[in-house]
C-alpha positions in Angstrom: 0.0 0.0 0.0 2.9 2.3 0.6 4.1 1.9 -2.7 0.8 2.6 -4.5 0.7 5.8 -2.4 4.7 7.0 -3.4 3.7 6.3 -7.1 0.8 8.1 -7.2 2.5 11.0 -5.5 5.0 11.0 -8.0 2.6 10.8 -10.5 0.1 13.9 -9.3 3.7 15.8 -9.2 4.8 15.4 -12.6 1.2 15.8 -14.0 1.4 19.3 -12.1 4.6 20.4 -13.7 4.8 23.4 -15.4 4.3 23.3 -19.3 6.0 25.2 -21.9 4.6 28.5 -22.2 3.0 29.1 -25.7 3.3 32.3 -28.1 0.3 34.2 -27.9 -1.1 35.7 -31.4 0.2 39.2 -30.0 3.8 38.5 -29.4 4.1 37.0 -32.7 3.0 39.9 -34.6 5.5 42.1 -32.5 8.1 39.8 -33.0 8.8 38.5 -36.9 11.4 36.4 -36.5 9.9 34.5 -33.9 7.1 34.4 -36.1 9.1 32.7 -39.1 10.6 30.4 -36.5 7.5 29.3 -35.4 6.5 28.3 -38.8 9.4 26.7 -39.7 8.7 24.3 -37.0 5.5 24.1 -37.8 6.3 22.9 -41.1 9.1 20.2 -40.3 6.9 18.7 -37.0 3.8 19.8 -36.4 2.6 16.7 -34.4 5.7 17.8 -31.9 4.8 22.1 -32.2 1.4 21.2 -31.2 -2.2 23.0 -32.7 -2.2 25.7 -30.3 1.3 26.9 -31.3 0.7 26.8 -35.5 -2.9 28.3 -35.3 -1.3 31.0 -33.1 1.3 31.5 -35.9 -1.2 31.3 -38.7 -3.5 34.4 -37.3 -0.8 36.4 -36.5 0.5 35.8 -39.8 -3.2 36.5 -41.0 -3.2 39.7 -38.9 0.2 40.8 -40.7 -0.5 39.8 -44.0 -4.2 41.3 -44.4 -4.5 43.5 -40.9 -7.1 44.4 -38.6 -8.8 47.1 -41.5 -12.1 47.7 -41.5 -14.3 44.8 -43.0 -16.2 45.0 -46.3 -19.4 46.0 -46.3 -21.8 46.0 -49.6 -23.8 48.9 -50.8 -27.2 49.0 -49.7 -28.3 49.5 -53.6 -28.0 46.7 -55.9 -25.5 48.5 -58.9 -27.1 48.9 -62.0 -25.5 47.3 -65.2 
């Protein structure tokens, strides 16, 4: 019984370890060459960089490449041809 208990102590103490903090959409678009790091490693092992990571590095390269503009918005009158 003692045994059971010091392995699952161990366990609940590596489960609670701290995880590798992840780049957040902001930081990436204030720092490019993170950015392009990012993606490179996204690109060779994504299964390893995680989802979180690449779709953090995929808006902010969204939010560089097309901005935070103002979004289209049709005329209310249908054009006449």
């Amino acid at each position: 019984m003692k045994k059971f208990g010091f392995r699952l102590m161990t366990l609940l103490l590596v489960a609670c370890g701290n995880t590798a903090p992840t780049d957040t959409v902001e930081s990436l678009v204030a720092h490019p060459d993170r950015l392009r790091e990012i993606e490179q490693q996204c690109a060779d092992d994504y299964a390893k960089m995680g989802a979180a990571e690449c779709n953090a590095a995929s808006e902010a390269r969204h939010r560089l490449f097309i901005g935070n503009g103002p979004q289209y918005t049709p005329p209310k009158e249908a054009p006449k041809f």
